[in-house]
C-alpha positions as CSV (number, residue, x, y, z in Angstrom):
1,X,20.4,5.1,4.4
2,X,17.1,5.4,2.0
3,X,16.5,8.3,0.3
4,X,13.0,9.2,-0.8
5,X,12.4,12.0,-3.5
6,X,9.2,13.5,-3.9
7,X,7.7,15.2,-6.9
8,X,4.5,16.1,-8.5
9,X,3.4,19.3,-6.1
10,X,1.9,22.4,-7.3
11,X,-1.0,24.6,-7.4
12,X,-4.6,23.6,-8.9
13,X,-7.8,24.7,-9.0
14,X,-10.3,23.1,-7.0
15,X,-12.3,20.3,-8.6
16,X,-8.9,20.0,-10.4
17,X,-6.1,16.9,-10.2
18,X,-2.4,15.8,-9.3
19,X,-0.7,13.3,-9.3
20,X,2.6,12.8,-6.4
21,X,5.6,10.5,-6.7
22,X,7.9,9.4,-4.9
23,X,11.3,7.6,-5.8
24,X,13.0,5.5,-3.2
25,X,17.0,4.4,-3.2
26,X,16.1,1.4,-0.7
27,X,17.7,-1.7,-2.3
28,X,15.1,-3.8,-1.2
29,X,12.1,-1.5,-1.5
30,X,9.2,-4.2,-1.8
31,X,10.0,-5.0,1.8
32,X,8.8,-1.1,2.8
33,X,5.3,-0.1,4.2
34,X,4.9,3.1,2.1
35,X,2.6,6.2,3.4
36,X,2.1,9.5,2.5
37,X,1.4,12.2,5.1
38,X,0.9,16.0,4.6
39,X,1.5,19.1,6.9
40,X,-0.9,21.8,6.3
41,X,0.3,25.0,8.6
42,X,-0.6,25.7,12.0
43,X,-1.8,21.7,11.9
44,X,-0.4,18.4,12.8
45,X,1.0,15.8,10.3
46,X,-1.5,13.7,9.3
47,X,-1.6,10.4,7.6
48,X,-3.0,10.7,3.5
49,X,-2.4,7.0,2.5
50,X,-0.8,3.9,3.1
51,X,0.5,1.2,0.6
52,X,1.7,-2.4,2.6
53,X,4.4,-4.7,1.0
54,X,1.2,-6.8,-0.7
55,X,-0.5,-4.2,-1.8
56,X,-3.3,-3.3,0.5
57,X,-3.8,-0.3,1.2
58,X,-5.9,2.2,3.9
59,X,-6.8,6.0,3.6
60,X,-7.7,9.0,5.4
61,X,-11.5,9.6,5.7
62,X,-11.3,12.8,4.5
63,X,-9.5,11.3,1.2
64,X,-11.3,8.4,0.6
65,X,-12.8,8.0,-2.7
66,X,-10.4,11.2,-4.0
67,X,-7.1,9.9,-3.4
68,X,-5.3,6.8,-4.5
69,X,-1.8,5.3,-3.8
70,X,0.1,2.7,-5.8
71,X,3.3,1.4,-5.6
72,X,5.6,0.0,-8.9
73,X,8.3,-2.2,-6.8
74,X,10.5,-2.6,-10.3
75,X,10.6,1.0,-10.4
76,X,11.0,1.5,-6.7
77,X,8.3,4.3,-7.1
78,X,5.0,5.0,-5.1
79,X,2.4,7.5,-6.5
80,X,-0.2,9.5,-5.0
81,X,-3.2,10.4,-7.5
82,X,-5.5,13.1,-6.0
83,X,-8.8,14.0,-7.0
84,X,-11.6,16.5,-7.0
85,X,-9.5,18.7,-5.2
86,X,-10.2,20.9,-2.0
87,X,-8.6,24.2,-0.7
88,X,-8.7,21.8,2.4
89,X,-6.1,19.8,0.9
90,X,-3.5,22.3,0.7
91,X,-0.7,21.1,2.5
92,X,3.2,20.0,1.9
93,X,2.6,16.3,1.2
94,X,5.5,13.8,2.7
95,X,6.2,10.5,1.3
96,X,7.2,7.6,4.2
97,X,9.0,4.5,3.9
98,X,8.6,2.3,6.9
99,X,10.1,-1.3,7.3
100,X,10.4,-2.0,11.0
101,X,10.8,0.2,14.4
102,X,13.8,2.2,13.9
103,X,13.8,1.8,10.4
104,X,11.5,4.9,8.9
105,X,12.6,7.4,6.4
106,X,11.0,10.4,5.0
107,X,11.0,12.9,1.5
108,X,12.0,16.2,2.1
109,X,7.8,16.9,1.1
110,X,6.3,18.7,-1.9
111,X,3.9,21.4,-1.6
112,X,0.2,21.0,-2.7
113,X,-2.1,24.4,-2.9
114,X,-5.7,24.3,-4.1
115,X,-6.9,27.6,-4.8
116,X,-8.7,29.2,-7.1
């Protein structure tokens, strides 16, 4: 069993930054494709960011150029950095570890709110 720890959430002002993190108990944690999801209410999950295990990476359209993921496999950490910051990212952000079918875990999330 992996358990993933997110941290980081909060409320900002838009225009304004965060930075999420996530800590992972996977013994082999390199071996994990790591994403980041968020949940804004009333809506669907939907996929933030996406590190693979060497290091490329893909991002929602409306986060590209904002947002950027990173992964420390010695410290079995990934981090979300989120800039320029809109209402419209509000959400409770989810951090995903994913290694094959079957084998998927998830944080228990961390709320984001923009507002001013």
């Amino acid at each position: 069993q992996v358990q993933l720890v997110e941290s980081g959430g909060g409320l900002v002002q838009p225009g304004g930054s965060l930075r999420l993190s996530c800590a992972a108990s996977a013994t082999i944690f390199s071996l994990y494709t790591m994403r980041w999801y968020r949940q804004a209410p009333g809506k669907q999950r939907e996929l933030v960011a996406l590190i693979t295990t060497d290091y490329s990476t893909a991002y929602a359209d409306s986060v590209k150029g904002r947002f950027t993921i990173s992964r420390v496999n010695a410290k079995k950490t990934v981090d979300l950095q989120m800039n320029s910051l809109k209402p419209e990212d509000t959400a409770v952000y989810y951090c995903n570890g994913f290694r094959s079918a079957g084998v998927e875990y998830w944080g228990q999330g961390t709320q984001v709110t923009v507002s001013s």
